[in-house]
N, C-alpha and C positions, 0 to 999 in steps of 0.2 A: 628170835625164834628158836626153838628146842626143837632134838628128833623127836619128840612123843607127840608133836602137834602134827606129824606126821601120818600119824598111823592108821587113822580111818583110810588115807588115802590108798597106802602100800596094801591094804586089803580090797581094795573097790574091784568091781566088775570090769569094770571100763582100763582099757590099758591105760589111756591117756593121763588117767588120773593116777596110776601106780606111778606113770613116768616121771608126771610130775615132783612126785614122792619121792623119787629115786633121785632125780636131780637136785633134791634142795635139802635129802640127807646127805649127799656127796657136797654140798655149800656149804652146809653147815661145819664138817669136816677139815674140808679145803681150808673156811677161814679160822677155824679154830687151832688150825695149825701151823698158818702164814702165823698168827699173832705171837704165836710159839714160837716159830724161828725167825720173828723180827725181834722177839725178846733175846735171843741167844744171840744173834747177829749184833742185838746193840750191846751186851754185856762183854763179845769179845773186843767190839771195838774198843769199849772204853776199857779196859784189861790192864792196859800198864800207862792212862792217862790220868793226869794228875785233877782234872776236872771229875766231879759227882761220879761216880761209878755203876751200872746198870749190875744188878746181882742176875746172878747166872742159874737159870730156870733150871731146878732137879730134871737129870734126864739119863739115860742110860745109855742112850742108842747117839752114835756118831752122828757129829752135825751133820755133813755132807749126806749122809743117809736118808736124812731129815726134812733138806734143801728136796735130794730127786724123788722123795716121795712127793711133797709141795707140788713139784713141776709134774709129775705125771699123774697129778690129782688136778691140776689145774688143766692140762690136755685131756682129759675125761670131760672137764665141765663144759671144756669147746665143742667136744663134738657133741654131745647133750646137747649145746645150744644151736650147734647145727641140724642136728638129727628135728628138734623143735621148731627151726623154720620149716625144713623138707615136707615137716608132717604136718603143718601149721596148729602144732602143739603152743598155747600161749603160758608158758613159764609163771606168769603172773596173777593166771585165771584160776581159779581156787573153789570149788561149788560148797561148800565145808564155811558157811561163816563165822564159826567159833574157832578158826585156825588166824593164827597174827597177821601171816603173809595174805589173807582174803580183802579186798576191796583196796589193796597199795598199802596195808598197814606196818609194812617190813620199811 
């Protein structure tokens, strides 16, 4: 799924549907940048081993920086998905059938 399959939703009338919006640009995000720092995590492990070596993903910004962005993007997408029970918000329900994540296609 891509943010632009998004964007009828972040405009809609209905909150629910923005919500939805907001929580699965914030997924999108989250795991676009877990893959990012499982990439850099595996390049330092293998750093000074003598097995295949993972290349080390161009980056500017300090790993650790990196890591607690990760973690406080992933504590955003809890309480999204707690906020989403409370309001029996269903994360998965989608009215927009020309969107990937509609009918379980994610």
């Amino acid at each position: 799924m891509e943010l632009k399959e998004t964007i009828k939703q972040m405009v809609s009338e209905d909150y629910k549907e923005r919500f939805k919006a907001e929580y699965w640009q914030a997924k999108i995000r989250y795991e676009k940048l877990k893959r990012f720092n499982t990439r850099i995590e595996a390049a330092n492990i293998t750093q000074h081993s003598l097995q295949a070596k993972v290349e080390m993903p161009v980056h500017d910004c300090p790993d650790n920086l990196l890591v607690e962005q990760q973690n406080i993007m992933g504590t955003y997408l809890h309480i999204l998905e707690v906020r989403a029970e409370v309001e029996g918000i269903d994360l998965k329900q989608v009215t927009d059938p020309n969107c990937m994540f509609f009918e379980g296609k994610i």
